[in-house]
N, C-alpha and C positions, 0 to 999 in steps of 0.2 A: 318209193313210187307213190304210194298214197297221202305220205306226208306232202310231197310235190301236188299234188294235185289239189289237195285242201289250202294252199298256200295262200291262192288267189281269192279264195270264199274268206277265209280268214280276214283278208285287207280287206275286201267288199262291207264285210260286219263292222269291223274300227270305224269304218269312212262314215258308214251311214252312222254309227252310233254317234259319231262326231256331229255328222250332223242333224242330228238330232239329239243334241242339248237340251237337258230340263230349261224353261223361260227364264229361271232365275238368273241363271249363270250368263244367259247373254243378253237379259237384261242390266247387267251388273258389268259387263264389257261395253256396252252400250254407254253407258252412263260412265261410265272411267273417261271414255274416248271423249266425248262431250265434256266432260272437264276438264280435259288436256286443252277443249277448244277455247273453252272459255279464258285459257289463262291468254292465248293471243288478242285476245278481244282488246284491251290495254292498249299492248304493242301495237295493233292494226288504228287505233283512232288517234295515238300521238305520232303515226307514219303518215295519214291523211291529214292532219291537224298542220303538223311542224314542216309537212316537205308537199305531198301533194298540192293543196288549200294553194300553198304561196306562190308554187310553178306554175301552177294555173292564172294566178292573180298577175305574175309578171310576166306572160307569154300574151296575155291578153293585152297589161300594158307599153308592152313594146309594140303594138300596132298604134296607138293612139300618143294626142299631144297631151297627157295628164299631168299634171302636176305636183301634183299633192297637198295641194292647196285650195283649188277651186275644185266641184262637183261635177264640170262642166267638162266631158271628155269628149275629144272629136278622133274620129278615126280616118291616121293620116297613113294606113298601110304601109309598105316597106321603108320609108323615106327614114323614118332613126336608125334598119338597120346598114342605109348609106351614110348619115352621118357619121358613123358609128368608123367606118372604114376609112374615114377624108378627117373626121379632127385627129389634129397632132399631139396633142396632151391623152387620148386614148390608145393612139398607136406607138405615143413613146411608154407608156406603161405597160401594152404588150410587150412591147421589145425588153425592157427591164426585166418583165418578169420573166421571160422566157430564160436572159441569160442567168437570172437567181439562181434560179428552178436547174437549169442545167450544170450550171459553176459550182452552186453549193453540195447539190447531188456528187457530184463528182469530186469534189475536193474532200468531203466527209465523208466518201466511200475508201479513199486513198490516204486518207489519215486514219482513219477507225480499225480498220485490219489490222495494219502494222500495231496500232496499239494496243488492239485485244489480244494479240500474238505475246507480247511484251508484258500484259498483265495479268495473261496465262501462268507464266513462269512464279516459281518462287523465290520471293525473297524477303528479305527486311522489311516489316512493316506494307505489305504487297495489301490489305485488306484498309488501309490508310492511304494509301497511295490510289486505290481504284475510287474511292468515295472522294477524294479529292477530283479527279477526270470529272467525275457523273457529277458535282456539284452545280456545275455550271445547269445544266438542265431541271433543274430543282426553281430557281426563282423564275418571275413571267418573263417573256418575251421583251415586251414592255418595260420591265424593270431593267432588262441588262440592256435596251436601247439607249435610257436613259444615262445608266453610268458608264454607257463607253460613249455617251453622245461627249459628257465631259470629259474623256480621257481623252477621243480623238478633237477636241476643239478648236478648231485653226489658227486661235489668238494664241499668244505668246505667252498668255497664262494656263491654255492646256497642257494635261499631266503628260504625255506623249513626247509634247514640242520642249515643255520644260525640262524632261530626263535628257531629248537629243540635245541641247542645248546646253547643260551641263555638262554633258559628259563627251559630247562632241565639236559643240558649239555650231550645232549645225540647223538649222530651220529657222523661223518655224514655216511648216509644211500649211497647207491647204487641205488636209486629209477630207473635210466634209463640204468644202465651198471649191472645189475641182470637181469638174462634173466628174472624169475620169477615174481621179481619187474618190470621191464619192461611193461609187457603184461597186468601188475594188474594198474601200471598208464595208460597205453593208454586208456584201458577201464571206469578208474575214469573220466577222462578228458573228456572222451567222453558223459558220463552221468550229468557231471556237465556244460558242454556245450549244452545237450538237452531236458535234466528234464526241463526247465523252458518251453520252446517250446511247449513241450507236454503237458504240466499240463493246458495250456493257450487253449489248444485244449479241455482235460478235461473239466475245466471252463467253456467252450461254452454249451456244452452238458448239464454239470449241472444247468445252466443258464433255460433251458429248460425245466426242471422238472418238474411239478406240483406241488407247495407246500403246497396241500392238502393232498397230499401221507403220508409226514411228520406229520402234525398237526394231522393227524386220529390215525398215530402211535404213536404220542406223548399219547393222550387222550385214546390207547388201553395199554398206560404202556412200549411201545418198549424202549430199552436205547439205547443212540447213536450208539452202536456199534451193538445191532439188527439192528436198520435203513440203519446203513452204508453197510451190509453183505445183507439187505434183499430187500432195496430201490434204493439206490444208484449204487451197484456194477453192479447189472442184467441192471438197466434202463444205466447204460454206456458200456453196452457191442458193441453198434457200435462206439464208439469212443474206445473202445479201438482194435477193430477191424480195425478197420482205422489207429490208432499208430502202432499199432503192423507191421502191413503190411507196410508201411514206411520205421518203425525201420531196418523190414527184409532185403529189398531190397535195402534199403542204406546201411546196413552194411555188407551184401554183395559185396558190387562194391569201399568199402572204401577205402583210398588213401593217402589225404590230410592229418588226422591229423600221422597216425604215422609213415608217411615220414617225413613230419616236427619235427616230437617231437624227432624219435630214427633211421630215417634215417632205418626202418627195423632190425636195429641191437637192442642187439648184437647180431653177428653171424644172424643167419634169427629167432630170438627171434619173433620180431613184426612183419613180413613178411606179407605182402598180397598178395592177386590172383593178383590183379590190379598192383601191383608195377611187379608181378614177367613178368607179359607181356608187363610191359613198358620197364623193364630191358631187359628182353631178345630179343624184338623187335627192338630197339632203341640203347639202349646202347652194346649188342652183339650181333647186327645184324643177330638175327635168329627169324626172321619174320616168317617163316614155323611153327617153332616150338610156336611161341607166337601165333598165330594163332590158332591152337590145340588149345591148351590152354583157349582162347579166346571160342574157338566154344563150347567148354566142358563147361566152366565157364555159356554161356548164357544157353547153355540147364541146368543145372542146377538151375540158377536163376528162367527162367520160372517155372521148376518142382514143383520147391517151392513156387513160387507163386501162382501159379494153386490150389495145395495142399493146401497151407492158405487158401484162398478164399473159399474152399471145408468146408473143417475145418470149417472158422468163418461163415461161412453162414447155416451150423447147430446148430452151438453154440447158431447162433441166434432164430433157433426156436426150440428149446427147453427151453432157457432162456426167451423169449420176447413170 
């Protein structure tokens, strides 16, 4: 009973002696914390420097006619971001990207499972086999536009046209001067340039498994393909929430390969957002108007990133 009753005076004594700390000791917490701050101070002025600074700079010049040539800016309010909506070399580069962004996502989701399934297993030279996949994602972007720019080359000296034609006697094809053809190689290219990447991501996940999951369902009679739909799919729903979201936001902001591969043509066949405000920034000096452009494009990119993240993070509880 009396230990009970000193219990509370007991805690009361700790608390106050807490707080009441000799100056050293929280001056010396003190000054820890403060150094902790210091180390953002870096981070916070190349955040301001590299991202802030420029959003300001191009939200500002999407109201005016600047150019980026003359000093002389006039403020012509919403009117670039109607042009913005009426030229057709801008809303054919939406439209490309859009179907990239959504085609490549999806075709590199539905290739890269099955394959990190397949280079789960063991076998023969399995650790030679996986560095071959993941090769392709090793050199730039830019680099593998260029050497399929000449494998797919619609002359009758491309390597493509020249295999079908040997061996079939059939082409040659149009693969990069069809608008149609066109659109369908950027996106091939694009998938066989990052299937391997993603499946290695894949791989990790599955790696992780438990493979007791497995043997229980072996021993309840599951067949591979209940496993794979029942075991597999759900337990890799954040990795492919993780690809997914990747896939998005990079192919939304894409650039490199089908500049390289079709130069945007033909006509604005392969067109992107990206290219359409390099061009009209840069090369037709209407930075006003690429600006626009620009500031629509990231509100957009966030929406949709926001939106995924909403998305897969249901996905995942109701799946997991």
């Amino acid at each position: 009973m009396t230990a009970g009753l000193m219990a509370p005076a007991e805690t009361s004594t700790e608390v106050s002696a807490g707080a009441g700390r000799p100056p050293r000791i929280r001056w010396a917490r003190a000054r820890e914390t403060s150094a902790n701050q210091l180390f953002l101070v870096p981070v916070a002025l190349v955040f301001v420097v590299l991202l802030v600074v420029p959003l300001t700079q191009t939200f500002y010049w999407s109201f005016t006619d600047f150019t980026g040539y003359s000093a002389e800016v006039k403020f012509v309010g919403l009117s670039n971001y109607g042009k913005v909506l009426t030229d057709p070399s801008m809303l054919a580069g939406l439209g490309f990207t859009l179907a990239f962004t959504i085609g490549s996502a999806v075709l590199i989701t539905v290739v890269a499972i099955p394959l990190a399934v397949v280079l789960n297993k063991k076998f023969f030279a399995r650790n030679f086999v996986r560095s071959v996949f993941f090769f392709p994602a090793i050199p730039s972007i830019a680099i593998l536009g260029l050497v399929w720019g000449y494998i797919l080359s619609p002359l009758g000296s491309g390597v493509l046209n020249s295999v079908l034609e040997s061996l079939f006697h059939a082409g040659p094809y149009p693969w990069l001067s069809d608008a149609t053809l066109a659109r369908v190689s950027v996106i091939v290219v694009a998938v066989w340039g990052g299937a391997g990447w993603h499946a290695m991501l894949y791989l990790a996940y599955l790696q992780s498994i438990p493979s007791d999951y497995y043997e229980v369902a072996t021993i309840d009679g599951a067949s591979a393909r209940q496993q794979f739909f029942h075991i597999t799919l759900p337990l890799l729903t954040p990795a492919i929430v993780i690809s997914n979201f990747l896939l998005m936001t990079g192919g939304l902001k894409v650039y490199d390969l089908p500049y390289t591969l079709t130069k945007g043509g033909p006509g604005f066949a392969t067109y992107t957002i990206t290219q359409s405000i390099i061009t009209s920034g840069v090369a037709q000096g209407r930075y006003g108007l690429a600006s626009a452009l620009a500031v629509l494009f990231t509100i957009a990119v966030g929406i949709v990133a926001v939106a995924q993240l909403w998305v897969s993070r249901r996905i995942e509880r109701r799946v997991l």
